[in-house]
N, C-alpha and C positions, 0 to 999 in steps of 0.2 A: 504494500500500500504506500503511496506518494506519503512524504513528508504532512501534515495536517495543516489547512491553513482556514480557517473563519475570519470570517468580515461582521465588524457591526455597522450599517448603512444605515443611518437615521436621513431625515430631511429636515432641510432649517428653516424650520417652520413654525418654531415655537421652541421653549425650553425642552431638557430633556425629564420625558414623562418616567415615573418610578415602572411603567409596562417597557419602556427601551434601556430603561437603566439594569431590569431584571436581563431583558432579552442579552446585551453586550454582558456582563457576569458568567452567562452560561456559553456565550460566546468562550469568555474571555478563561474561564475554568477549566473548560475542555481542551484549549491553545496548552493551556498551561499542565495539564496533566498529559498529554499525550506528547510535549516537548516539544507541540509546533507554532505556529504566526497567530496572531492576534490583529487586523488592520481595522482603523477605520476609514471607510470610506463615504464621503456626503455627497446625497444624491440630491445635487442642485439642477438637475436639467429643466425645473418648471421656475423661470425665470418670473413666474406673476406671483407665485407664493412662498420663493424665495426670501428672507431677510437676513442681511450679515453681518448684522448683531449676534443673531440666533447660532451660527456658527460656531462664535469664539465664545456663549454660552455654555453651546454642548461640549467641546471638547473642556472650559476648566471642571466641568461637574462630574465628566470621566475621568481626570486628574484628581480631583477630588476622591474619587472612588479609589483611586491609586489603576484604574486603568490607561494606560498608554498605548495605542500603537507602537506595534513591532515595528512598523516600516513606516514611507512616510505616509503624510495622509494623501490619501486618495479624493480627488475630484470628478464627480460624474462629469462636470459637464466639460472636461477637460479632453472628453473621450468620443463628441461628439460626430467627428468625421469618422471613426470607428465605428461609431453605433450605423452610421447612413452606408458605409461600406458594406457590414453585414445582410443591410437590409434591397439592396441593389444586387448583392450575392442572388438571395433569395427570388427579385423579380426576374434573373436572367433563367434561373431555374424551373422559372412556373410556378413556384413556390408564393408568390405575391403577385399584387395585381395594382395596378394605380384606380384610385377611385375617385369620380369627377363629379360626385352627386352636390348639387349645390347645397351651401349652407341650410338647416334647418329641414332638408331633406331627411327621410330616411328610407334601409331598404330590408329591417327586420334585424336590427343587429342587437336588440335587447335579448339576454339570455334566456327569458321565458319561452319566445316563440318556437314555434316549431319550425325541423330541421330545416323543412324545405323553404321556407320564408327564410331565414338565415341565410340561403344560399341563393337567395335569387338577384341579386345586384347585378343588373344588365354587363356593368365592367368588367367581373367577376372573368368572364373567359374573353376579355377583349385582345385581339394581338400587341401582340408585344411591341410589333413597332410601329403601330397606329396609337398606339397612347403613349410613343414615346413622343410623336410627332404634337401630338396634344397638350403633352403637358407643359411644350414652350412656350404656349398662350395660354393655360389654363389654369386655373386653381384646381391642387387635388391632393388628396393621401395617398398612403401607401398602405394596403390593409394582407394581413397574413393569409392564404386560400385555405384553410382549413379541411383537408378531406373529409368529405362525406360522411365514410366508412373507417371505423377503426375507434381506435382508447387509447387515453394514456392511461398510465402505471408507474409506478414507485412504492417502495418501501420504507416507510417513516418511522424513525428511531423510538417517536412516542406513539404515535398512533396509527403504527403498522400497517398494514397493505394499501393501499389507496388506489383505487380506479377509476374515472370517467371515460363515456364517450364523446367520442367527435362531435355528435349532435347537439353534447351539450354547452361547444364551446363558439362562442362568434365570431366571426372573421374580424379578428381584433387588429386594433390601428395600428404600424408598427412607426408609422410616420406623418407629422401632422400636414396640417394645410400649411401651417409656417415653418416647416421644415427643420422643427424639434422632433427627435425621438420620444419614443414614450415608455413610461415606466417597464415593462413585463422587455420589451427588446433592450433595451441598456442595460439592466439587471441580467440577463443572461449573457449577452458580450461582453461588457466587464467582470463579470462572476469566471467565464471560461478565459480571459483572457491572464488576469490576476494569478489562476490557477487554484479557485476558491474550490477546495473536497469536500467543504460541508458546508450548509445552509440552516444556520439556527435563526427562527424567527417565529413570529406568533403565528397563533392557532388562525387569524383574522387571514392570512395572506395561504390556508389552504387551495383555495378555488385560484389561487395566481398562478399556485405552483407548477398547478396541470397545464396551463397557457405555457407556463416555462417550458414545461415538459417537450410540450409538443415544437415550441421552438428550440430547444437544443436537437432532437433528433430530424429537424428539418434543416438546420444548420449543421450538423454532422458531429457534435460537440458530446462528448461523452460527458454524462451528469451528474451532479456533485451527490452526496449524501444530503438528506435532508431530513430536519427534526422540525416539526412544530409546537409549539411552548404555548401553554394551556391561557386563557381567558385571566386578567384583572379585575376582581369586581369590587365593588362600594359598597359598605353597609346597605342593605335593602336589597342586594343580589344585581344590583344594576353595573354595568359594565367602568370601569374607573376611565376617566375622560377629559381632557385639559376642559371641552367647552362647559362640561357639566360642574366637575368637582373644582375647577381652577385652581389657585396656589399649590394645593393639598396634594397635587397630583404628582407635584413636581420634583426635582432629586433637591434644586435649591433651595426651597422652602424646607429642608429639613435640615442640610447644610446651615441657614442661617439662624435656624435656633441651636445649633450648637448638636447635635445629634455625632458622634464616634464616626467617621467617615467607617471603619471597619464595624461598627454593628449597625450600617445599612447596608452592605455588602451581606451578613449574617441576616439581614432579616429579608432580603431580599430571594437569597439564596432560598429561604423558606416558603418563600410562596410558590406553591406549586410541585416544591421537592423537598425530598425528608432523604436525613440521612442514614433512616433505623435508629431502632429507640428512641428514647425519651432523651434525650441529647438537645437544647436548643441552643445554650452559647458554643460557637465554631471558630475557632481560630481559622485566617485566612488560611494558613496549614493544611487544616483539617478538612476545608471546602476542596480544596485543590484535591485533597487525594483521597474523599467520599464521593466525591462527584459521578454520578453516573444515570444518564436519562433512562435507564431500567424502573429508575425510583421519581420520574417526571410524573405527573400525575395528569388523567385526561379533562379532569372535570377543574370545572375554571377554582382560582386561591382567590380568596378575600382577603382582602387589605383594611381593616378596623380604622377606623376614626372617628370624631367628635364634632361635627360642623359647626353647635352650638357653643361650644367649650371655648376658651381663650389659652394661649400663648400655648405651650407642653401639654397641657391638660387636654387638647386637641386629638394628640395624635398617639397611638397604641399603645398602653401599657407595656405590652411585650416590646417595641422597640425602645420605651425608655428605658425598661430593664437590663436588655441588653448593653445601651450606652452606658448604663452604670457599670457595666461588667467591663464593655472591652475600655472603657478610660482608666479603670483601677489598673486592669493589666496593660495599659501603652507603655512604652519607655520612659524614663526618668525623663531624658534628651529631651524628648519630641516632647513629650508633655511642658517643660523649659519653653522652647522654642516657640512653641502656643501663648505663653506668656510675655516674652519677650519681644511679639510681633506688637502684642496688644500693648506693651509699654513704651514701645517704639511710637506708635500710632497716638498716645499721649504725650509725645515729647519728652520721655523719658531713655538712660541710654542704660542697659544691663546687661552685663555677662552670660553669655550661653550657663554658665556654669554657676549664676549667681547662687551664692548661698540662701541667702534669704529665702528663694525661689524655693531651691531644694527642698529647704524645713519645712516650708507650711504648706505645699504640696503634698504630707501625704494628713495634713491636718483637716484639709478639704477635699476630697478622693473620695472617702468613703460611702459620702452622700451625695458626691454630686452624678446627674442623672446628665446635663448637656456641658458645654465647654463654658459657657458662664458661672458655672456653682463652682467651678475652682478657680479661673481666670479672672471674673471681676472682683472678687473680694481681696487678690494677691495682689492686683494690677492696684487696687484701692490701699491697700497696705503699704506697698513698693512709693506709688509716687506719691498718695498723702493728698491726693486732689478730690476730696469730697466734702461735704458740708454737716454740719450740725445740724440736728432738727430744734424745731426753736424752743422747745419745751426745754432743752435740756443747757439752753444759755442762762443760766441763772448766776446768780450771784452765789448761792450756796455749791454750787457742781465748782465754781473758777476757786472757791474756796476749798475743793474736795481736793481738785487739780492739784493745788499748793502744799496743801498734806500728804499727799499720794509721791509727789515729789521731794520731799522735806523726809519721809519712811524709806524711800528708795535710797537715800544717803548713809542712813542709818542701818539699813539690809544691809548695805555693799558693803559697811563695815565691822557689822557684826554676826554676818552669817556665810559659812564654806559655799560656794556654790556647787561645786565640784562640778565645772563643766557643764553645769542645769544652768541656767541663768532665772529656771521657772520656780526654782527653788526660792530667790528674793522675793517674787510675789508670794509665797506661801508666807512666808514669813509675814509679808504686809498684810494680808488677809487676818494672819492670827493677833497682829496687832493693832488694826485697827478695828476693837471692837464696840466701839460706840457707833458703826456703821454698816448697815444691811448689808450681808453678803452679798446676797441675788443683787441687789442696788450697785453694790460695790464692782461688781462681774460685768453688772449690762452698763455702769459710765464706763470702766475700762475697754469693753469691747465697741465703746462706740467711738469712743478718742481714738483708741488703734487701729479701728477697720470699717468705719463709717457704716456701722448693722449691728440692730439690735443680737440678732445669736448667729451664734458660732460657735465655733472652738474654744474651751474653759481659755480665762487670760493665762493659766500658768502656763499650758502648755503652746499658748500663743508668743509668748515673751519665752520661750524656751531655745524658740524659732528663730525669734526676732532678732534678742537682747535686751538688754535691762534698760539699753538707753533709748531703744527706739519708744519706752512708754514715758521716759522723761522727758525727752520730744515732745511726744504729744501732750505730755500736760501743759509744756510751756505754749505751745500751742494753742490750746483750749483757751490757757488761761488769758493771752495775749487779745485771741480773737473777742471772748467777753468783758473784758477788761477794759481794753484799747489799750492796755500798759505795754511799749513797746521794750522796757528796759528789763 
């Protein structure tokens, strides 16, 4: 068997839907387990519904995913003079036919009718070099002659034997009036020419397939494998859909709440395939070498969501769970550099390696569900740029301030730290007891990290150091005060 090579060909037509992000995954799983190509290829040949915006959308959302084309990227419409060659092959053949029927005409090309209506287009058997003579004044297509007589066939990885006949198939356009190629002929000259062996794509593009079909063996082109990957639906069974469900549908809209770029890959992966057992967190590892369309399922996966809900609370339990899972286990690094991007973007300047970062990262990890429950509360810590709420500008807290800093002097000279720095606050805590604890907890943790809760302050100042909460008090105190001295 040839080396493996898959294509994910979306159209930039829109953001990339969570149905194309599964589709390129199982693309991209199969490249990657069987050791062969992964390309993307954009099929911009509809020059009216094209937008290239949309373009440099889909390819960061598949970077996002951490998929990259193998090779470079591929442009349909780049391949046009190829696609109109194949299709001039075809009319020297007999294979096609030019068709002159004027706009708004028709001659039975809806797939309902019957055979023989389908096959009655006066052009249909015109000579060859009387319609070529024609076509120099005339407006017309180029439409495929569909035999009569006969089926196509194929074997589908998920959904096994597949058959139609000729009857049921219409002498489909291969060429327009404006002398664009159209969808089902590009897709098969570029698929045979690329050297594409497999064909993963939705359950939606069954009925194309047999059109391919029937043009690869009328072009002479031996044809690739092919899988079709089961239905997305919506709560209520309804099909998932940029026009219906809008943002929701999206890979970015989850991206921008913060969502584990690897446990939408893992939940992704889930729709529609299981990898046995009760297993649902999957290391990218583990998808690559479970993976097997034996285990694709026929009947369409639902995608859970909350239309009514606001921010997180929106969208699936299962996939927040998961982001809690795969951000505990990301790397120290990457996790770092997630913060770092976000301190950059405040004007602030930190070491890949920053300590501070380090420490209170795993202070915030255990509960955080998207990339903001650890990111904004560090980034707020780190650069110190949030505000008081105004309840808590009093006169009595700038007084707390003064104490809390006045004890920290007094810690630091009478208590071992031994490498805890969170030990000093224990100490203040035990000393100052004319003062509410829980009181005590939530002004320290508001001076330190602009949020009522968190992390206990010891284990905060453990992180930090003793002097980043002297800081803040001078800080506190300065802001309700006005005392700059």
């Amino acid at each position: 068997m040839d080396k493996v090579k898959v294509r994910f060909a979306p159209s930039p037509t829109g953001y990339l839907h969570l149905g194309g992000a599964r589709t390129a995954l199982f693309n991209w799983l199969f490249a990657r387990q069987m050791k062969g190509k992964f390309v993307l290829r954009i099929e911009d040949t509809d020059k009216e519904r094209h937008q290239e915006d949309k373009i440099k959308q889909i390819i960061s959302s598949l970077e996002w995913l951490g998929m990259k084309s193998d090779e470079e990227i591929i442009f349909q419409s780049d391949n046009v003079e190829r696609h109109k060659a194949a299709t001039f092959s075809l009319l020297k053949q007999g294979k096609a036919y030019y068709d002159f029927t004027p706009a708004g005409e028709t001659h039975g090309y809806d797939e309902a009718v019957t055979t023989k209506i389908k096959r009655m287009n006066p052009y249909r058997d015109l000579p060859i070099k009387t319609a070529e003579v024609r076509s120099l004044n005339e407006p017309y297509c180029i439409r495929l002659k569909v035999p009569v007589e006969g089926q196509t066939e194929f074997d589908d990885m998920v959904f096994g034997h597949q058959v139609r006949n000729y009857d049921d198939i219409e002498d489909l356009v291969l060429i327009r009036t404006n002398g664009s190629p159209l969808y089902n002929l590009a897709v098969v000259e570029d698929d045979f020419t690329m050297g594409i062996t497999h064909v993963i794509r939705g359950q939606d593009h069954l009925t194309n397939t047999h059109k391919q079909v029937l043009l690869y063996e009328m072009l002479g082109y031996d044809k690739p494998v092919f899988a079709h990957l089961p239905l997305i639906f919506a709560p209520g069974k309804v099909k998932l859909s940029k026009r219906v469900h809008g943002a929701i549908s999206a890979v970015d809209y989850y991206r921008d709440l913060g969502i584990s770029p690897r446990a939408m890959l893992n939940y992704l992966a889930l729709l529609g395939w299981s990898p046995g057992g009760n297993a649902q967190y999957l290391s990218l590892e583990d998808l690559v070498d479970k993976f097997s369309f034996a285990r694709v399922n026929k009947a369409p996966a639902t995608i859970m969501f909350n239309e009514q809900a606001e921010n997180i609370k929106k969208i699936d339990p299962k996939l927040l769970h998961l982001s809690s899972e795969h951000w505990r286990k990301t790397s120290i690094y990457k996790l770092t550099n997630y913060v770092n991007l976000a301190l950059f973007s405040n004007g602030s300047k930190s070491s890949i390696y920053d300590p501070y970062t380090v420490n209170l990262l795993p202070l915030y990890l255990p509960r955080a569900k998207v990339m903001g429950d650890f990111v904004d509360p560090i980034v707020r810590i780190q650069s110190r740029n949030f505000s008081y709420p105004e309840e808590l500008c009093t006169v009595d807290n700038s007084i707390l301030s003064e104490l809390i800093r006045q004890n920290i002097n007094v810690a630091k000279a009478t208590v071992s730290s031994n490498n805890n720095e969170g030990e000093y606050f224990t100490w203040i805590e035990d000393n100052t007891n004319h003062i509410d604890r829980a009181e005590l907890h939530k002004f320290v943790r508001l001076i330190l990290t602009g949020a009522e809760n968190g992390p206990a302050p010891a284990a905060l100042i453990a992180a930090i150091g003793i002097d980043s909460l002297t800081d803040a008090c001078i800080k506190f105190y300065r802001e309700v005060t006005g005392d700059r001295d």
